[in-house]
C-alpha positions in Angstrom: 22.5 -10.7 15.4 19.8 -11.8 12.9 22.4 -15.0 11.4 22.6 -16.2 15.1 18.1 -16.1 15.7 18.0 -17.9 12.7 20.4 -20.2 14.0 18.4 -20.3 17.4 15.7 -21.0 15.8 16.0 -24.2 14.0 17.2 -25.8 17.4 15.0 -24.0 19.8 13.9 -26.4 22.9 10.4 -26.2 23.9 11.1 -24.8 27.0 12.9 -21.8 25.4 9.7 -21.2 23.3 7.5 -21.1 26.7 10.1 -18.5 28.1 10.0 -16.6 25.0 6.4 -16.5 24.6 6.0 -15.6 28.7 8.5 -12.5 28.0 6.7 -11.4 25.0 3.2 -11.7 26.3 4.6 -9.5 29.5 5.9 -6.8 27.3 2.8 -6.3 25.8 0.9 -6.1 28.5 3.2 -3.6 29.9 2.9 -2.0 26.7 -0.9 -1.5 27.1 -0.9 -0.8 30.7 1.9 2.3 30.4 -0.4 2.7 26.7 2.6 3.6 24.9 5.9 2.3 23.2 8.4 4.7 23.2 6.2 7.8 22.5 4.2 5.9 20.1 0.2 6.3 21.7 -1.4 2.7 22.9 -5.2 2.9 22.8 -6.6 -0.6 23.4 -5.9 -2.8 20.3 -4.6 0.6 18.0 -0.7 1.9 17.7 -0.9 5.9 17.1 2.1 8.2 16.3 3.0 11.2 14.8 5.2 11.4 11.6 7.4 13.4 13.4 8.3 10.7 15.4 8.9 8.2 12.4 11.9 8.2 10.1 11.7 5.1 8.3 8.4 2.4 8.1 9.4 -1.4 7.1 6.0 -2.9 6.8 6.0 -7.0 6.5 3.0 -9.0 5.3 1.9 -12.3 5.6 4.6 -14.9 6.4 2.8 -18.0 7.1 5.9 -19.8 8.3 8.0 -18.7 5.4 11.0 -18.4 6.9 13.9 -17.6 4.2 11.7 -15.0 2.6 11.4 -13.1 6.2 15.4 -13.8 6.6 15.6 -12.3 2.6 13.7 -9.3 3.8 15.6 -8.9 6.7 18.5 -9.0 5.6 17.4 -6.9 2.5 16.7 -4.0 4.9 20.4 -4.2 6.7 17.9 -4.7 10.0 20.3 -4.3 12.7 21.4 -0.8 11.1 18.0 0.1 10.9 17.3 -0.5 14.6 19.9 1.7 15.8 17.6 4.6 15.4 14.4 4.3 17.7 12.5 6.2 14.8 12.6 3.6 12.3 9.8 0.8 12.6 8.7 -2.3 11.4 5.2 -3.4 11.3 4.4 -7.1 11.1 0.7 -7.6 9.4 0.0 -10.7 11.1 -0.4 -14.6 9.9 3.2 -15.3 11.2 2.2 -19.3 11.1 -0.3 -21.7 9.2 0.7 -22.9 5.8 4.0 -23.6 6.1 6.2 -25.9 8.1 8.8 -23.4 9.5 6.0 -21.6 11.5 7.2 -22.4 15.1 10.8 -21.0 13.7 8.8 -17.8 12.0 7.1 -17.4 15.6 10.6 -18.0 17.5 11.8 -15.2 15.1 9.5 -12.4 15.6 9.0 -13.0 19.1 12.9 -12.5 19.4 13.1 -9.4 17.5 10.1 -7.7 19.7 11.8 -8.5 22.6 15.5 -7.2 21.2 14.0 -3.9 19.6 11.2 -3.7 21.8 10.9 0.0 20.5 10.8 -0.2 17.5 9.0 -3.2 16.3 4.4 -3.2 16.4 2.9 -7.0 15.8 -0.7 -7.0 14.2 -2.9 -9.9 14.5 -4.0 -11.2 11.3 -6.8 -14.2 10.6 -4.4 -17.0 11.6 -4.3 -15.7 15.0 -7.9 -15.1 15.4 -10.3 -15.6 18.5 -11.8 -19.5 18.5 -14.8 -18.0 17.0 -12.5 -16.6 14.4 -9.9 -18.7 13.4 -9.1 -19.5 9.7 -9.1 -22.8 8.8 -7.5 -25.0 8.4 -5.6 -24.4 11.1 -2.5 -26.4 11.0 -0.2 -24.4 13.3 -1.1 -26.7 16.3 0.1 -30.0 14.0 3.9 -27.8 13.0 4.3 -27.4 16.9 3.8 -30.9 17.7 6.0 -31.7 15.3 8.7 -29.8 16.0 8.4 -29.9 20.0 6.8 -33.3 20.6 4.2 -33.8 23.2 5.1 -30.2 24.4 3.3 -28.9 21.5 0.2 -29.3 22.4 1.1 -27.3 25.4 3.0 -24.8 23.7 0.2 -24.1 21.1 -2.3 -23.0 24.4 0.1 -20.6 25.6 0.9 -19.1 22.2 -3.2 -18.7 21.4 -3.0 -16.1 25.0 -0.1 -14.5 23.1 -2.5 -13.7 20.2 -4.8 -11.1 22.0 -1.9 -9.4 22.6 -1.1 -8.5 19.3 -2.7 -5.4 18.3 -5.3 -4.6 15.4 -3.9 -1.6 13.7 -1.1 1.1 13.4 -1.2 4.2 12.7 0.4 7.7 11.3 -1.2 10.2 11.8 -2.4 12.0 8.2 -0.8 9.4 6.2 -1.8 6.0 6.7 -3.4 2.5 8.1 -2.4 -0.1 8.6 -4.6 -3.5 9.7 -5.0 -7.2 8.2 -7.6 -7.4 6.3 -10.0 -4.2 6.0 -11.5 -1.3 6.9 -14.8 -2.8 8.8 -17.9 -1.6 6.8 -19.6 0.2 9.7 -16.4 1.6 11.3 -16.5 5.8 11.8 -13.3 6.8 13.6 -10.2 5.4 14.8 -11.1 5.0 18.3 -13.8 2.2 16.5 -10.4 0.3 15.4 -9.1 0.5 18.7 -12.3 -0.9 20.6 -13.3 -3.6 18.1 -12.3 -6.6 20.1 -14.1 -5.6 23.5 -17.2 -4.5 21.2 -17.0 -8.4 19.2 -19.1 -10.2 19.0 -21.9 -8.2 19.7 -20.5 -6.1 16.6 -18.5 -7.6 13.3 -15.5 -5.1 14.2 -12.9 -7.4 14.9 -14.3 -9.7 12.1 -14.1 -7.5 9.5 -10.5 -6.3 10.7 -9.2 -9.4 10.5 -11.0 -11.0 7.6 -12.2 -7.9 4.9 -11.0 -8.0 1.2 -11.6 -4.9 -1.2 -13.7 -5.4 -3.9 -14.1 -3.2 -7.3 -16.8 -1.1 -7.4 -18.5 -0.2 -4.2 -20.6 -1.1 -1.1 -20.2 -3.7 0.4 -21.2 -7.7 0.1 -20.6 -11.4 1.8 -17.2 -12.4 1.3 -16.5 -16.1 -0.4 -14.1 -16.7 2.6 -17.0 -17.6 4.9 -16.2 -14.8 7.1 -15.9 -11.1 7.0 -17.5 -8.4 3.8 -15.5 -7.4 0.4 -15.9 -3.5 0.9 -16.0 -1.1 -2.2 -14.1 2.1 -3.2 -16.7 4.0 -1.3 -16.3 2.5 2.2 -12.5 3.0 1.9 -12.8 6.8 0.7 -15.2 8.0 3.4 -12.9 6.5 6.5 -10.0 7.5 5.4 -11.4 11.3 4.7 -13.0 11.4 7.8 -9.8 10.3 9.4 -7.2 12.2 7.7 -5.6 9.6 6.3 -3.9 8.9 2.5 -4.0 5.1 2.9 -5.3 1.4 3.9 -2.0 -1.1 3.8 -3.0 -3.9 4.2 -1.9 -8.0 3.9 -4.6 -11.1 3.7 -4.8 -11.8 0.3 -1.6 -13.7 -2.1 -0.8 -11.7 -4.9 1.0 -13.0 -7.3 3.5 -10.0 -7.4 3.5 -9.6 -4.3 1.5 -6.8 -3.6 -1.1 -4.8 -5.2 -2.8 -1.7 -5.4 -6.5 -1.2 -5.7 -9.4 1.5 -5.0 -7.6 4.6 -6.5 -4.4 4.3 -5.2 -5.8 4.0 -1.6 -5.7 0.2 -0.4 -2.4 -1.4 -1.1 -2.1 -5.4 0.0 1.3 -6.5 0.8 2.3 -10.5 0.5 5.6 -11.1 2.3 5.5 -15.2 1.3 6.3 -17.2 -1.9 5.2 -20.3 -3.1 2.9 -23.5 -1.9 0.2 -23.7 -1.0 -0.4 -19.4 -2.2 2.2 -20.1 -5.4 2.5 -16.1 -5.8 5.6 -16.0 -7.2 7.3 -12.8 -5.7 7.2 -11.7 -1.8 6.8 -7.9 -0.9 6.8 -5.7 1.7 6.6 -1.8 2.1 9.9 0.2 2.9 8.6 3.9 3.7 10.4 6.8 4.1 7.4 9.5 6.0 9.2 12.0 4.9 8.9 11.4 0.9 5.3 10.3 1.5 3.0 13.3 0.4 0.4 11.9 -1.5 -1.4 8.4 -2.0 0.4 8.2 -5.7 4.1 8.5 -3.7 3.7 5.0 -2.2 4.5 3.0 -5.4 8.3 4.3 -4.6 8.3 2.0 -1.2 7.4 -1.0 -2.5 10.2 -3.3 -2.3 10.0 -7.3 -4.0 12.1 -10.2 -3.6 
């Protein structure tokens, strides 16, 4: 199965990719309207389950149209195994294009495996699939379109951009962890905050900070060199998470040479799932969690997996 969507995807028509993108939208929205995936809780723009009702959690980070390190990975985690059992999940962290010339085929791919494992698979919006007001620049995903599709592009790039507010902002396990792009939003109290950020933006810098936060050493927080978004201290991650019950922020947004790393105490881990140009980390990672063997903030070193 995944050999033949990598196959698909190199020779995808345009067409194809505006039925793909039409069936993916509509099972989101379905997903939001029935406000749950297979027992998994919906709430607006947040993913909520138990760990009960987790076995196994693949978590991907940014792929910016990487394409053989998200086959690597794939194929690394013996996917179509994994998805025999409705309890394992994969979490996508978002920036699936921009940056790299495969994009369109990364898109095609992850599209495909929502709509195959619709169960068991959550897709998170990252920076590079920001509202207008939002968007990272440059933003070169419209130019890989149009060259791979011709003047359908274009056209395809407008229907893709209605497919990004359908991604959600965050997953979550209850007592254990987070997971969202960038970072925990400075003035953020509770989870249902996470789950209302886009309706609140832009009257509050929710969404922003979601999609664009770094952590910083120390704490507080301060004006991030990105242009858009804060760097949040040690503090700001400690006091959501307690007040939450949770053990961790996973996160993706930032390259890392590694491919992950692990700041604030143990409690924000950042995930790269991409190698070289124009990021030239030189390892990809990506998070391979068994809930189970996850008891303490210390335990998630064991997950992480680089290729």
């Amino acid at each position: 199965m995944i050999d033949k969507i990598f196959e698909e995807a190199q020779k995808i028509t345009s067409e194809e990719m505006e039925i793909l993108i039409e069936k993916t939208i509509n099972l989101l929205e379905s997903e939001r309207m029935l406000k749950e995936i297979n027992g998994m809780l919906v709430n607006e723009d947040l993913v909520l389950c138990s760990p009960a009702d987790v076995e196994n959690c693949t978590i991907i980070g940014d792929i910016h149209g990487d394409l053989t390190t998200l086959y690597e990975i794939l194929k690394h985690i013996d996917l179509e195994d994994r998805m025999k059992d409705k309890r394992n999940k994969i979490i996508f962290l978002g920036d699936y294009g921009d940056r790299g010339e495969k994009s369109p085929e990364v898109y095609y791919v992850i599209l495909k495996l929502k709509l195959e494992y619709k169960n068991n698979i959550v897709l998170l919006r990252g920076n590079h699939e920001g509202p207008h007001d939002l968007m990272a620049y440059p933003h070169d995903l419209p130019l890989f379109l149009i060259e791979k599709f011709g003047s359908k592009g274009h056209e395809i790039y407008m229907h893709i951009k209605k497919l990004f507010e359908k991604f959600y902002l965050a997953f979550v396990v209850l007592g254990k962890f987070i997971v969202l792009h960038g970072g925990i939003p400075s003035k953020a109290l509770t989870l249902e905050d996470i789950a209302k950020a886009k309706v609140m933006h832009p009257k509050k810098s929710l969404l922003e900070e979601i999609l664009w936060n770094d952590p910083k050493e120390g704490e507080g927080i301060e004006d991030s060199y990105r242009g858009a978004g804060k760097l949040f201290g040690k503090d700001i991650t400690e006091k959501f998470l307690k007040r939450n019950n949770l053990m961790l922020l996973i996160r993706g947004h930032e390259p890392a040479r590694e491919g992950y790393y692990i700041t604030h105490d143990n409690m924000v881990i950042t995930v790269f799932s991409r190698k070289g140009a124009p990021y030239f980390n030189e390892k990809a990672a990506f998070l391979d969690i068994k809930l189970s063997e996850l008891k303490s903030k210390e335990d998630i070193n064991k997950f992480i997996r680089v290729i």
